[in-house]
N, C-alpha and C positions, 0 to 999 in steps of 0.2 A: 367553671371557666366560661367568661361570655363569646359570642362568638363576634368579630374583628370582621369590619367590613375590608372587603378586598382592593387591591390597591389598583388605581387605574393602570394601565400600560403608557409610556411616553412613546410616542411614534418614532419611529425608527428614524437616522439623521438620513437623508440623501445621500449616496453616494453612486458617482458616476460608473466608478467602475462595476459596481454592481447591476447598475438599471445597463449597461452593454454586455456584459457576462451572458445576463436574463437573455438578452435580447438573440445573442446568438445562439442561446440553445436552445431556443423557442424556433429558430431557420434552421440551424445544421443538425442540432440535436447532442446529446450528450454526448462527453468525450469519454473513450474507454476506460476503464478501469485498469488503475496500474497491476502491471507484473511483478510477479514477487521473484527478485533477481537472487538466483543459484550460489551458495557464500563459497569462494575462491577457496579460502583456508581450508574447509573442512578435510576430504582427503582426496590428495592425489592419486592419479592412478601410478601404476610402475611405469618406471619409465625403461625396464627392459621385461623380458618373457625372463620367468623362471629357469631357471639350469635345469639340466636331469640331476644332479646333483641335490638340488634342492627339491626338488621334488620326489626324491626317491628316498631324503632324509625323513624320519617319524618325528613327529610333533611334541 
């Protein structure tokens, strides 16, 4: 197989919002890394204290 000259790169298009992006995190600096937010559904706590009843019951 012969070897395939490599393809140039086309220059990226302008875009504004990007060169202002740059621009302020070049002054203020990077913004924090998201938090990975706790999933509701998984499990609730009780919503009372166990009975002596139930606790005295064997599993």
């Amino acid at each position: 197989m012969g070897l395939m000259a490599k393809k140039k790169r086309k220059p990226k298009k302008f875009s504004a919002v990007d060169q202002v992006k740059a621009m302020a995190r070049a002054q203020i600096g990077a913004p924090p890394a998201g938090r990975v937010v706790p999933d509701r559904r998984e499990k609730k706590a009780d919503k009372h204290k166990p009975t002596l009843g139930k606790l005295l019951e064997p599993e």
